[in-house]
N, C-alpha and C positions, 0 to 999 in steps of 0.2 A: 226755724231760723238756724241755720248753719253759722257755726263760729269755726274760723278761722284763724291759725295763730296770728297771721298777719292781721285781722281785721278784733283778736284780742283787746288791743289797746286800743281802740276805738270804741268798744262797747264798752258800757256803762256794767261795773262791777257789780253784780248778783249777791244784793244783800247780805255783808258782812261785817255786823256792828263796830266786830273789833278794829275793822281796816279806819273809821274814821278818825281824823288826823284834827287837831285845832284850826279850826275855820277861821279865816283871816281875812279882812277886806282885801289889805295891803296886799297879801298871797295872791290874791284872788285877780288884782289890777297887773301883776307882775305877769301873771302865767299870761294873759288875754295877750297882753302888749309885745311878750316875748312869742306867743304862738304868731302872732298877725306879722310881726316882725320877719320872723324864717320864715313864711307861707309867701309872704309876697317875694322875697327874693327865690324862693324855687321854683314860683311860679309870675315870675317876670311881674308883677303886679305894680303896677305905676302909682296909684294914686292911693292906697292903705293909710288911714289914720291910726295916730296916736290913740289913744282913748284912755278921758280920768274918769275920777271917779266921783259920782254924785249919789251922797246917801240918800237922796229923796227919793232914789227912785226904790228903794227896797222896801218901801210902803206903799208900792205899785198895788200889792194883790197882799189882804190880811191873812190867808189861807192857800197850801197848797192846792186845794179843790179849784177855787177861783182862779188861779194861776193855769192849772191846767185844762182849765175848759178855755179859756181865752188864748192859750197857747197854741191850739188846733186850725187858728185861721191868723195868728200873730207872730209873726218871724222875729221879732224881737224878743223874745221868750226863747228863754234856751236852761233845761235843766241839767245839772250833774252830777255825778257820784261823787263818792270822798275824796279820793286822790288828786283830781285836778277840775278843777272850773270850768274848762274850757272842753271838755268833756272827750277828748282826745287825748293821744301821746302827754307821759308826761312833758310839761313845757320848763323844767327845769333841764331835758336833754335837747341840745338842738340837735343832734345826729339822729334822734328817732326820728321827730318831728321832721326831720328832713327825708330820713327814708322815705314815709308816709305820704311826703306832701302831694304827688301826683295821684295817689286811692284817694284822699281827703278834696282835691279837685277837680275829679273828672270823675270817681267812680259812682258806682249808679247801686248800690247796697243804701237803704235806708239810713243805717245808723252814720255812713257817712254824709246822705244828703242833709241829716237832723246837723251836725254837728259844725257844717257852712255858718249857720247863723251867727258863729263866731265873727265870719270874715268881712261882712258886709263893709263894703269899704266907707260906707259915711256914717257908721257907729261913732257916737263923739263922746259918749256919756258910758258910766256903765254903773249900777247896784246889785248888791247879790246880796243873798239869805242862805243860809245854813239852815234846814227846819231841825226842828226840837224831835219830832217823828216822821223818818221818812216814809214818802209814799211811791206808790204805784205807778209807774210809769207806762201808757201800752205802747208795745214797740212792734212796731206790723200787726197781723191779724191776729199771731199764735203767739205771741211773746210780752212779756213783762220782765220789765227791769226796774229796780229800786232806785228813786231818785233820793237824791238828800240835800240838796240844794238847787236854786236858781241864779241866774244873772239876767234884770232887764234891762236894754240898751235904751239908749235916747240919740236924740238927734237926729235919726232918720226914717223916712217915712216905713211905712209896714209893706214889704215889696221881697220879691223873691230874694232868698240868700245870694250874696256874692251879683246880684245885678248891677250895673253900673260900673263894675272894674274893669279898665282901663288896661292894656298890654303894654311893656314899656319897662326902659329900665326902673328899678325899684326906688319912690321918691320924687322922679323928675317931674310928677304930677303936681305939685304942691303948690299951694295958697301959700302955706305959714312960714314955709322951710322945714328942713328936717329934724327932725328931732334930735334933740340933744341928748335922748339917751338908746335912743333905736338907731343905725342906719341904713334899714331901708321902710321906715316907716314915715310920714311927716306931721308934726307937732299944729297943732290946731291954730286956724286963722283968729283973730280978733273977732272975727263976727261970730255969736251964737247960735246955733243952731234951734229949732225948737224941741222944748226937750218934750220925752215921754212922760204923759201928765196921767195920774187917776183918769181925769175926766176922758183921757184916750180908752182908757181900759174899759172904761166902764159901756163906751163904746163897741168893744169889743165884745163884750160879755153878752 
C-alpha cells in the first residue's frame, strides 16, 4: 500500500496510543454532520441528510470481532482512528476537507472508497464506540491499520456507499427543509426511518 502525503489524511493512523484524544459522542455527531455538510457542497450533492444521534445503536455489535466480520458485506459499518470519526480530513478544518473532496468522491484508492460510507445520503441515525483495546483492521491484501473506534448508521438500507445521491444544488432536495445548523445539508422529515436493529446484524453476521 503506497501512502501518499495527499492520501495521508485519509488513512487510518498506524497505531499510536498516545495520539488518542477523549472519545465524545457529541465529537463524534459534530465531525459526521460538518464532513456531509462541506462534501455535499463541493460536490453539488442535492439531497444529504442531517444525521442525530441514536445511542442504541452502539450496542449494535458487543465486540470489535463481531463488528468486523459483519462489516465486510455491511456499508453501514464504518471504523476509525483517534483523531476523527469520520475517518477522513480532520472535520474540524473545512479547507482540508474541501481540498480532498473530489479524491474522497471519485477516487478509486480503497482507503477512499472505505471512507464513502460516511456519505450515504439517507444515513439518519448514527452511534459510535470508542473500544477499550484497539483492533486490527485489514486494509487491502498487504496492509493493517489499527482501528479504535466505530460508527453504525441507521435509517438506511445496506446498499452501496453514496448510492442514491442526487446532483443538484446543495439541500434543494429536501423533505424537512434545511437544517438549521448545516447549510447545505437538510434536517430530517417527521417520518422515521427504520432504524439499524441487532436483529439486522445478526442477520448480517
Amino acid at each position: 500500500l503506497i501512502i501518499t502525503p495527499t492520501l495521508y489524511l485519509l488513512l487510518f493512523t498506524l497505531g499510536n496510543p498516545a495520539r488518542k484524544q477523549k472519545f465524545s459522542t457529541e465529537k463524534c455527531l459534530l465531525e459526521i454532520n460538518k464532513f456531509r455538510n462541506v462534501m455535499a457542497k463541493k460536490g453539488n450533492l442535492a439531497n444529504m441528510h442531517e444525521i442525530e444521534y441514536d445511542a442504541s445503536l452502539e450496542k449494535t455489535f458487543p465486540t470489535c470481532r463481531e463488528a468486523m466480520k459483519a462489516s465486510r458485506d455491511d456499508n453501514r459499518i464504518h471504523f476509525f482512528e483517534s483523531n476523527t470519526c469520520t475517518g477522513g480530513p480532520h472535520a474540524d478544518d473545512d479547507e482540508t476537507i474541501s481540498h480532498h473532496a473530489n479524491d474522497i468522491l471519485t477516487g478509486t484508492a480503497l482507503s477512499l472508497k472505505y471512507n464513502r460510507r460516511v456519505l450515504h445520503p439517507s444515513h439518519k441515525a448514527v452511534g459510535c464506540t470508542f473500544f477499550k483495546e484497539a483492533c486490527m483492521f485489514p486494509f487491502g491484501k498487504n496492509a493493517e491499520a489499527v482501528a479504535n473506534g466505530m460508527c453504525v448508521y441507521g435509517g438506511s438500507e445496506n446498499v452501496e456507499p453514496m448510492s442514491g445521491l442526487t446532483k443538484g444544488e446543495p439541500g434543494s432536495k429536501c423533505s424537512g427543509g434545511k437544517s438549521d445548523m448545516w447549510e447545505n445539508i437538510f434536517k430530517l422529515s417527521k417520518k422515521t426511518a427504520r432504524a439499524y436493529s441487532a436483529d439486522d446484524a445478526e442477520d448480517d453476521l
